[in-house]
Rosetta silent file (secondary structure, phi, psi, omega in degrees, C-alpha in Angstrom):
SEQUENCE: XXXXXXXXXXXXXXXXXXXXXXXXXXXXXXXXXXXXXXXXXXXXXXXXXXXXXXXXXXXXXXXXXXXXXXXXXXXXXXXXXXXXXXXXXXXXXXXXXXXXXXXXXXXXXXXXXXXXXXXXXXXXXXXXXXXXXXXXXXXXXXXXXXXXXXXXXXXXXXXXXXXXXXXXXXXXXXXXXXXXXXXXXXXXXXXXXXXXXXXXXXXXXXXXXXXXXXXXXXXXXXXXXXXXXXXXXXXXXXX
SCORE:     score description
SCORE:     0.000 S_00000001
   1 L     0.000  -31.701 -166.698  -10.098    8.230  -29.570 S_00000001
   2 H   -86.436  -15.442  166.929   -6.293    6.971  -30.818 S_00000001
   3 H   -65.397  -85.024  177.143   -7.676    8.945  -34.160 S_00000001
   4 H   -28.358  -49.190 -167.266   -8.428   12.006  -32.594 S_00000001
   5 H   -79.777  -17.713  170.735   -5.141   11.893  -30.438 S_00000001
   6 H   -78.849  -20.147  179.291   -3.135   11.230  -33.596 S_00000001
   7 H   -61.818  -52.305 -151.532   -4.901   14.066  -35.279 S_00000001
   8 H   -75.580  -40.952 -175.778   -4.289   16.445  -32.436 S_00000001
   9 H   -53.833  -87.538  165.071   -0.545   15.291  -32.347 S_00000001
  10 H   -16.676  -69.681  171.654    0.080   16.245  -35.981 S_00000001
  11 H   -63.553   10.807  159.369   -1.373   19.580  -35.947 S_00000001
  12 H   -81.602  -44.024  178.879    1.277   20.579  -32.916 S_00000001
  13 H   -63.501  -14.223 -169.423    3.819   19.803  -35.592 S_00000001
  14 L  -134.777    3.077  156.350    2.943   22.643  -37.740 S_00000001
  15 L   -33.797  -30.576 -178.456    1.170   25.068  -35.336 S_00000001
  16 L  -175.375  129.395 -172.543    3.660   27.592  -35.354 S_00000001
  17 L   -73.106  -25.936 -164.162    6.366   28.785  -37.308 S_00000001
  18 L  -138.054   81.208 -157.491    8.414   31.327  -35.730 S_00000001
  19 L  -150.894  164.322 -179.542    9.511   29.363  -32.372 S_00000001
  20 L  -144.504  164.863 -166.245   13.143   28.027  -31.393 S_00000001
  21 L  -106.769  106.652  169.086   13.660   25.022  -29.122 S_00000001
  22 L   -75.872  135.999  168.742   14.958   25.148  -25.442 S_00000001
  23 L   -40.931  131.375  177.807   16.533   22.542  -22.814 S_00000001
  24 L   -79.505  170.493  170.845   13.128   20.837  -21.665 S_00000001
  25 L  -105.066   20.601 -154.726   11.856   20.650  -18.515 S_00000001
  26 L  -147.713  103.176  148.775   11.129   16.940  -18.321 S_00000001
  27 L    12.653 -112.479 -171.519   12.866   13.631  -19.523 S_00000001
  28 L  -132.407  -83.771  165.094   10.005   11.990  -21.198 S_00000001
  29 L   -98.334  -35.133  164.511    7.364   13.186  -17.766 S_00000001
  30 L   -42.810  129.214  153.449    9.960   13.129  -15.134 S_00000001
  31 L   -28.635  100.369 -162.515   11.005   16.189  -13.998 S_00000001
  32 L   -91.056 -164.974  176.637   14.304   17.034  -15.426 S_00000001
  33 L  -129.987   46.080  147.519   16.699   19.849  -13.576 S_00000001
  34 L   -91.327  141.803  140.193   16.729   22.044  -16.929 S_00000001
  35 L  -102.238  139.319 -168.429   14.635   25.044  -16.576 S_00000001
  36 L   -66.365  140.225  178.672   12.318   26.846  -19.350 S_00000001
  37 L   -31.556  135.622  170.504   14.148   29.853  -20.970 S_00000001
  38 E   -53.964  136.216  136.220   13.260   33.503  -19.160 S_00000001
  39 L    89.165  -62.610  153.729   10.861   35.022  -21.426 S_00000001
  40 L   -34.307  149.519 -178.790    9.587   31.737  -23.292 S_00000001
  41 E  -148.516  120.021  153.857    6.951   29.520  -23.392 S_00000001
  42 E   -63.703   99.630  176.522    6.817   26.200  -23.869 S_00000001
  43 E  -115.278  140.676  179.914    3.728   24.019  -25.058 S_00000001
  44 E  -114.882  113.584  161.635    3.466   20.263  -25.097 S_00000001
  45 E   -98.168  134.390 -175.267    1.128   17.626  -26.175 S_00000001
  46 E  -131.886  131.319 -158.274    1.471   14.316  -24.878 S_00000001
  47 E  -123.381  126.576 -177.370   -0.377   11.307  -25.943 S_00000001
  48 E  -116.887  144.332  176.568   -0.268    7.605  -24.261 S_00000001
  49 E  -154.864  170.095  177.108   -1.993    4.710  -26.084 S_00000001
  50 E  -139.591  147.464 -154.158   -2.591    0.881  -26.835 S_00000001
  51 L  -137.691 -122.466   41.643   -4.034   -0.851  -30.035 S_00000001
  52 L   176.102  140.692  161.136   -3.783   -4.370  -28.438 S_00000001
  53 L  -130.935   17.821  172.150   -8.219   -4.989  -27.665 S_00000001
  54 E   -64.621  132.264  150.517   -7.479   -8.388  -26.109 S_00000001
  55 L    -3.191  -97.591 -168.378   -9.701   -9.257  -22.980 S_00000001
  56 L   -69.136   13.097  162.364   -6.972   -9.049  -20.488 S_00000001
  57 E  -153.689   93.122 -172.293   -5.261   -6.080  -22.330 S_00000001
  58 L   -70.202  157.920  165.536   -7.588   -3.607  -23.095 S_00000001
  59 L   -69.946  158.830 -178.418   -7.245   -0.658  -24.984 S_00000001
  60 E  -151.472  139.971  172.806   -6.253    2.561  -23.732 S_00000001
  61 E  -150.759  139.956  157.312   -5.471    6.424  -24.835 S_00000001
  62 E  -126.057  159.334  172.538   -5.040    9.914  -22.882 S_00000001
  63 E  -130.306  144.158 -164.598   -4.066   12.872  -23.978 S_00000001
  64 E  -129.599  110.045  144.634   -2.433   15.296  -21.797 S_00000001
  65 E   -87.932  157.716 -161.254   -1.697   19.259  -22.923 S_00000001
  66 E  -151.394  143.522  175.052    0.734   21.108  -20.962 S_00000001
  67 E  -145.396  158.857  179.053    2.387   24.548  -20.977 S_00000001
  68 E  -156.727  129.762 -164.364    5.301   26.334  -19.382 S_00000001
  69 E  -115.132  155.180  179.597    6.796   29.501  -19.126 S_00000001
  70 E   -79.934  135.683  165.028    9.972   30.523  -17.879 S_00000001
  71 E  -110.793  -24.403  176.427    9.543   33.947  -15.396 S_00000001
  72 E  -134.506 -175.864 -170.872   12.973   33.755  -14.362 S_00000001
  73 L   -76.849   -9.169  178.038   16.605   32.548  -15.431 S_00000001
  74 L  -128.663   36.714 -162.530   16.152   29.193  -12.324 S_00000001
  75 E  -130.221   87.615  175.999   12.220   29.750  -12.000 S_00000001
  76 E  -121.552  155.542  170.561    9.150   28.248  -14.125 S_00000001
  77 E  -132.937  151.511 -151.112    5.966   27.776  -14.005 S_00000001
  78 E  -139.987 -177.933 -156.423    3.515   25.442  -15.564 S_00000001
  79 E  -169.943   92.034  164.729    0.125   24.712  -16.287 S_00000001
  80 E   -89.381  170.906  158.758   -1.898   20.763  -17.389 S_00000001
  81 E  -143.596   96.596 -160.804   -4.608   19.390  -17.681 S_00000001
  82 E  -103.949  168.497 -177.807   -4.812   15.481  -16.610 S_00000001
  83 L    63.815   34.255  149.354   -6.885   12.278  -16.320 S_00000001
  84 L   -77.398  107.595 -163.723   -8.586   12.562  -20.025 S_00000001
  85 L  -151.164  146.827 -172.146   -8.206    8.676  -20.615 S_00000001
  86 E  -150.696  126.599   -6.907  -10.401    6.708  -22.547 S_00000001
  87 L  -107.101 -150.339 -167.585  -11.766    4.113  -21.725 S_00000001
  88 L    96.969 -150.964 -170.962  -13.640    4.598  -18.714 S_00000001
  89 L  -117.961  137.764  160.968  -14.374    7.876  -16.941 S_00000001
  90 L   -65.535  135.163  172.761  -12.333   11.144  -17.033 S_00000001
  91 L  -113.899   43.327 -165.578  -10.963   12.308  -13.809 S_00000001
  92 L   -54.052  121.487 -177.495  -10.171   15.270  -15.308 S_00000001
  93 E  -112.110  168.191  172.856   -7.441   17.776  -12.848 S_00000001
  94 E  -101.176  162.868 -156.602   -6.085   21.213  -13.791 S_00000001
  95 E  -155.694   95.508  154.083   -2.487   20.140  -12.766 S_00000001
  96 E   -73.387  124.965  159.619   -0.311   24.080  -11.526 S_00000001
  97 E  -125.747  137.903  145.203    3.583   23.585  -11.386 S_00000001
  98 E  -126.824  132.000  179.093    6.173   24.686  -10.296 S_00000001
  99 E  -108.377  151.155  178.011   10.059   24.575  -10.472 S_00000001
 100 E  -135.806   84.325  148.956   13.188   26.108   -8.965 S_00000001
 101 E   -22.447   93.593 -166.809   16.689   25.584   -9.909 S_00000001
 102 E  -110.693   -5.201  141.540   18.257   26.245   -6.552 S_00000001
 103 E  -176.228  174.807 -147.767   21.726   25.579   -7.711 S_00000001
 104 E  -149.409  105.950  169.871   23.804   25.105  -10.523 S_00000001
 105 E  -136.513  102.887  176.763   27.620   24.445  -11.168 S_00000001
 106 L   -66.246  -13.680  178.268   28.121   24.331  -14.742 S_00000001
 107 L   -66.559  -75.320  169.930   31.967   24.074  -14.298 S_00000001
 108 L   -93.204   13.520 -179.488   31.428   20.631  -12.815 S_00000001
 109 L    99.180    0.571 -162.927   27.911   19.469  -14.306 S_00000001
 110 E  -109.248  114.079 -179.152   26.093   19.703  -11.365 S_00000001
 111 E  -131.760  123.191 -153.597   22.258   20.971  -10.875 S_00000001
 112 E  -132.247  139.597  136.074   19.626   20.251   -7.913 S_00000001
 113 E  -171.258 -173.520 -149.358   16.021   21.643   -7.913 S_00000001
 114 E  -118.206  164.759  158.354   12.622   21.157   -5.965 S_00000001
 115 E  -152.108  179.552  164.554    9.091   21.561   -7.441 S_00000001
 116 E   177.818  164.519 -164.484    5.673   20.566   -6.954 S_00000001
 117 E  -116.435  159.589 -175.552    2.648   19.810   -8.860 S_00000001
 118 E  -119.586  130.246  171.270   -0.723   21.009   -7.376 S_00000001
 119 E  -118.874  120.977  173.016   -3.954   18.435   -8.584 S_00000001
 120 L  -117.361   76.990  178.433   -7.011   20.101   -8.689 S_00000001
 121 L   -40.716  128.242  168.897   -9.968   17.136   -9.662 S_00000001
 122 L  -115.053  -11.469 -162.738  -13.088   18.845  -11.542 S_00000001
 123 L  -141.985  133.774 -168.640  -14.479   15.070  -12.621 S_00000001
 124 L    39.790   41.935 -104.082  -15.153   12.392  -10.834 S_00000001
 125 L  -117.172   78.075  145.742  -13.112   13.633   -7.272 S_00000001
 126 L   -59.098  -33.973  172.258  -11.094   11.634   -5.122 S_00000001
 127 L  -148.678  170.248  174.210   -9.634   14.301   -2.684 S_00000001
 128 L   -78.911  -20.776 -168.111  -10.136   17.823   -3.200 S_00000001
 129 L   164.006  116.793 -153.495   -6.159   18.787   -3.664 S_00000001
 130 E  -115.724  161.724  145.295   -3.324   16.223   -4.245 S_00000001
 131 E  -144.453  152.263  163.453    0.411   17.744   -4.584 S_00000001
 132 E  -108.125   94.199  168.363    3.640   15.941   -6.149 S_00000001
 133 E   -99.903  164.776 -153.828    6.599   17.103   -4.552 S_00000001
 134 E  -169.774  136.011  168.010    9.883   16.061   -5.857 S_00000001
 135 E  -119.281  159.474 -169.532   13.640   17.391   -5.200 S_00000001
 136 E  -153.458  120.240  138.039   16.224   16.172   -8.242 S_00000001
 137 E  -102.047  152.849 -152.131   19.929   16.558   -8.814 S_00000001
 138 E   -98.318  155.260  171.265   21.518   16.488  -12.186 S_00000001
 139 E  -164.659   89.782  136.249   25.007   15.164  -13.163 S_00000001
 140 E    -5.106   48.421 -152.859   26.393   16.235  -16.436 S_00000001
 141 L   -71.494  126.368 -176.045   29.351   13.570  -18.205 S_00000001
 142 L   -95.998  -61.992 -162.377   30.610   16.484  -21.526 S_00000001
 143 L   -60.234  -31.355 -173.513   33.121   13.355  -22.813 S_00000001
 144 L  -117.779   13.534 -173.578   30.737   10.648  -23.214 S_00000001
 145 L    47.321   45.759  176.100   27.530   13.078  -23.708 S_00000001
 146 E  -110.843  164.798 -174.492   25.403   11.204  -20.772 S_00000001
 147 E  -131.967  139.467 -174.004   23.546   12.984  -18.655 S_00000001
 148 E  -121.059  139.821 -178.386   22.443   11.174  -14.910 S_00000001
 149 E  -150.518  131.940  147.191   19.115   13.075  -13.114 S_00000001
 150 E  -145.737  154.730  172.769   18.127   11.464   -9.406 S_00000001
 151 L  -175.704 -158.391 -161.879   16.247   12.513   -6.776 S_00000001
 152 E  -148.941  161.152 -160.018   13.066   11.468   -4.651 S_00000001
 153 E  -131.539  153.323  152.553    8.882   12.505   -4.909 S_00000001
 154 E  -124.096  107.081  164.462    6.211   12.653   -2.373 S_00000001
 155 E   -63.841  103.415  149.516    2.445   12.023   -3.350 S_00000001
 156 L     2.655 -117.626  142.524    0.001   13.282   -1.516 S_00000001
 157 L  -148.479  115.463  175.615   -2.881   10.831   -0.243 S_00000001
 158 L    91.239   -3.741  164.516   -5.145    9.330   -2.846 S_00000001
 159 L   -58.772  -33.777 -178.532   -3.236   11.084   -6.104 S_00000001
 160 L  -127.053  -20.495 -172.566   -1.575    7.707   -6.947 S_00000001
 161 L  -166.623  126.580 -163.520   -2.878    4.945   -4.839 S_00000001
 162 L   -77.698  148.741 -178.850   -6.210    5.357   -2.670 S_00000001
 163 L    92.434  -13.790 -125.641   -6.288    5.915    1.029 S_00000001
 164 L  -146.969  120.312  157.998   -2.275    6.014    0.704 S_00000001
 165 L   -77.912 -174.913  147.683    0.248    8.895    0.495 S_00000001
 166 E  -159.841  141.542 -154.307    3.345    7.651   -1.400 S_00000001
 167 E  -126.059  153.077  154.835    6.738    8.500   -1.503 S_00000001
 168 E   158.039 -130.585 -147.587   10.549    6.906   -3.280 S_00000001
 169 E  -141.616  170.721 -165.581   12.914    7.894   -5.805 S_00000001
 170 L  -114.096 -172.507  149.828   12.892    8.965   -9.195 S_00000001
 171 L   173.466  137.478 -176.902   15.853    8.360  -11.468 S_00000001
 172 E  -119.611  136.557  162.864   17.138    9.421  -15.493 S_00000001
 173 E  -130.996  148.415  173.325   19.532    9.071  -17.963 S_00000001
 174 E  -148.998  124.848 -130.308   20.113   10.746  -21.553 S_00000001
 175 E  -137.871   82.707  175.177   22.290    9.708  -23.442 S_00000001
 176 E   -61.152  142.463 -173.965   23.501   11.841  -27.065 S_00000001
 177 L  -110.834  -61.136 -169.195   24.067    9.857  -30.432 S_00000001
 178 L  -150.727 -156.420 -171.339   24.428   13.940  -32.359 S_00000001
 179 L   -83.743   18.058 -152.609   22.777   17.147  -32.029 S_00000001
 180 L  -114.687  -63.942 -153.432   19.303   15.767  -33.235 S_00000001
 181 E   -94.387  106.580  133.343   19.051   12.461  -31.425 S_00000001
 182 E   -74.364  134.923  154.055   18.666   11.796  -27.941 S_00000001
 183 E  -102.464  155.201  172.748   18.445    7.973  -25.975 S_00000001
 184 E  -159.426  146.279  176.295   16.862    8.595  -22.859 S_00000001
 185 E  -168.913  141.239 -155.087   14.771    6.414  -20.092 S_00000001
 186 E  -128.660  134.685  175.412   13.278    7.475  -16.627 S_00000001
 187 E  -114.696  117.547 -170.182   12.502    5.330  -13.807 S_00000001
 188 L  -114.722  146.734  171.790    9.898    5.992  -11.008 S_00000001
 189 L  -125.559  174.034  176.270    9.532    3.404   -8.378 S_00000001
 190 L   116.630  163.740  178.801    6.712    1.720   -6.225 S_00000001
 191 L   -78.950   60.652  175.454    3.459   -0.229   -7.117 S_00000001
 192 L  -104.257 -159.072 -175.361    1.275    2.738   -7.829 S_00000001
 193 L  -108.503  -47.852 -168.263   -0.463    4.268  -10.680 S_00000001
 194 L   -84.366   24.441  161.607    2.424    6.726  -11.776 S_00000001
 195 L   -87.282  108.726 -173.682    5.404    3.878  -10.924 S_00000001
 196 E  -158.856  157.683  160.418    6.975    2.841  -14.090 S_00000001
 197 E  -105.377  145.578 -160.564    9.795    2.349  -16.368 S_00000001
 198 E  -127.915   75.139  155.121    9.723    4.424  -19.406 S_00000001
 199 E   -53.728  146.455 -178.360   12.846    3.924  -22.614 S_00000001
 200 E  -162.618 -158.730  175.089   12.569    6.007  -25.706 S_00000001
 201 E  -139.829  156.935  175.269   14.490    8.245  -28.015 S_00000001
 202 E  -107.699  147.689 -178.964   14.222   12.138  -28.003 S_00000001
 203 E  -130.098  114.540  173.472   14.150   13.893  -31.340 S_00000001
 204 E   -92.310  171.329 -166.646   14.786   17.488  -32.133 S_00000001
 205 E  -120.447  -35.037 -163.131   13.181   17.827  -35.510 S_00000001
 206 E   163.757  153.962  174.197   14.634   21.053  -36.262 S_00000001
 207 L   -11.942  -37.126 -138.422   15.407   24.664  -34.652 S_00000001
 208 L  -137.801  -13.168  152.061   11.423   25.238  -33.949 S_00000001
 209 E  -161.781  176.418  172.713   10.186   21.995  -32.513 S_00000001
 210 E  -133.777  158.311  149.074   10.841   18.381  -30.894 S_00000001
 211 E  -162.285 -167.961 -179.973    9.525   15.242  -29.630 S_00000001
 212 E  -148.696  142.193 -168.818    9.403   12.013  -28.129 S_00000001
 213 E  -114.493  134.037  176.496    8.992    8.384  -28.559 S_00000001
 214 E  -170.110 -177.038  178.615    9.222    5.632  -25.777 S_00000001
 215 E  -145.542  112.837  172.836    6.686    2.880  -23.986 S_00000001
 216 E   -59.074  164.614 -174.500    6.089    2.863  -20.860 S_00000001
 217 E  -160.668   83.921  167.825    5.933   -0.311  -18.518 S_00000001
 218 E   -17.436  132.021  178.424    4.103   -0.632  -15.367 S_00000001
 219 L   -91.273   -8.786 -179.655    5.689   -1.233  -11.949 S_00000001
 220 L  -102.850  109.523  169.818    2.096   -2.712  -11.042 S_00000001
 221 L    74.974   47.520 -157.284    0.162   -5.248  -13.124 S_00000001
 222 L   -85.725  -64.301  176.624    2.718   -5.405  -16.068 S_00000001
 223 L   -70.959   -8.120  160.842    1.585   -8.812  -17.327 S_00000001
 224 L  -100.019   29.747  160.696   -2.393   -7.780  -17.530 S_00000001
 225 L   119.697  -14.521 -162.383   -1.759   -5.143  -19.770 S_00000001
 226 L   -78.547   73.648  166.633   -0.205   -2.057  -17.664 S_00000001
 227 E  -168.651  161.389 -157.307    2.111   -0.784  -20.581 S_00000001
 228 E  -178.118  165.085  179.653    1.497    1.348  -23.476 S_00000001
 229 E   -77.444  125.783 -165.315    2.961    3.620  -26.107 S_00000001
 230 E  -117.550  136.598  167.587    4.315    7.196  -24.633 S_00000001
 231 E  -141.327  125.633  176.526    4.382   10.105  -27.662 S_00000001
 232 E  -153.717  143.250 -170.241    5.035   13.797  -27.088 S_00000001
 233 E  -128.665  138.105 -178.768    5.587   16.683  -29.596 S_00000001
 234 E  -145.931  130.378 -171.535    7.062   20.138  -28.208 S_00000001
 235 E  -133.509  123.775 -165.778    7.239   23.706  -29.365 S_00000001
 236 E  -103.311   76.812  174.721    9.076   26.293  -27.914 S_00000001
 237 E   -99.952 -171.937 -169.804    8.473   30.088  -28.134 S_00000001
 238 L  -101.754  141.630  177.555    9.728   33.682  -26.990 S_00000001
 239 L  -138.478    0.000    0.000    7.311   36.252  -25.720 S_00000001
């Protein structure tokens, strides 16, 4: 499986040729409060894994693709596919998004929007229809090139932890070294399955694609194993 997802990764770098690279919508999976370019489409693969086969820290890999188009200049919409994870059973959802920049003051740095993710399980089926809702505002530093993103999520009941809705706060920073090189690291909290902290570095590669490296770290079960390798490659085109 960590073959195959390394496979899959590589050919994303050289899929396509005639593409230019946009403000993301995401950290590293956190929502960020950029929206994708009117007129563009984004696609993203993103692959989490572990080499480590010890008893008490088993291996693990998913692969997640994702795509997202801009319809308007504060409006996108997006489209996954989640819970491919090996090993164990796929819980595979189609995963509908959406986002809305609902304001913006570029003067002082400042950006807020709301979204939500719709989970629709085809495999294995805990509930029928989960949503992630999540409000975020952004805060822009130009002199030291940091960037600050907080805000707060609501989970559904049984999407992250069964029997249980769950709700708390989300929180980002990104941090430029030049025009190539992002640091960045996003923090979600509670003892759940999507509460974690995640450092990395962002990389544009060039005009026509990007990606990112970082490891995640479990807010749950950290010393049996709950941490793992986060990789995502992203290519942006116009349509």
């Amino acid at each position: 499986m960590i073959r195959k997802i390394n496979n899959l990764t590589i050919t994303a770098f050289f899929m396509i040729s005639a593409i230019n690279v946009f403000a993301q919508s995401s950290i590293f999976s956190m929502p960020s409060t950029d929206i994708q370019g009117k007129d563009s489409v984004s696609v993203t693969s993103i692959s989490k894994f572990k080499t480590n086969d010890e008893p008490a820290k088993k291996r693990f890999s998913s692969f997640t693709p994702k795509t997202v188009i801009g319809i308007r200049k504060n409006i996108e919409v997006g489209f996954s596919i989640g819970g491919n994870v090996q090993p164990g059973k796929d819980s595979t959802s189609l995963i509908p998004t959406v986002k809305w920049k609902f304001y913006e003051n570029e003067k002082h740095g400042v950006a807020m929007v709301a979204g939500n993710n719709f989970y629709i399980p085809l495999r294995h089926k805990k509930y029928n229809l989960g949503t992630y809702s999540y409000v975020a505002v952004s805060k822009n530093f130009k002199q030291t090139r940091t960037s600050f993103t907080f805000g707060s999520y609501l989970y559904s009941k049984n999407v992250v932890s069964s029997n249980a809705t769950r709700a708390g706060g989300q929180f980002g920073i990104e941090q430029s070294i030049n025009k190539k090189i992002k640091l960045a690291a996003e923090y979600i909290t509670g003892k759940h399955s999507n509460g974690y902290f995640l450092p990395g570095v962002k990389v544009k590669l060039n005009k026509r694609m990007s990606t990112k490296f970082g490891y995640i770290i479990h807010n749950n079960k950290t010393s049996a194993g709950n941490h793992y390798f986060y990789i995502s490659t992203n290519i942006t085109l116009k349509y």
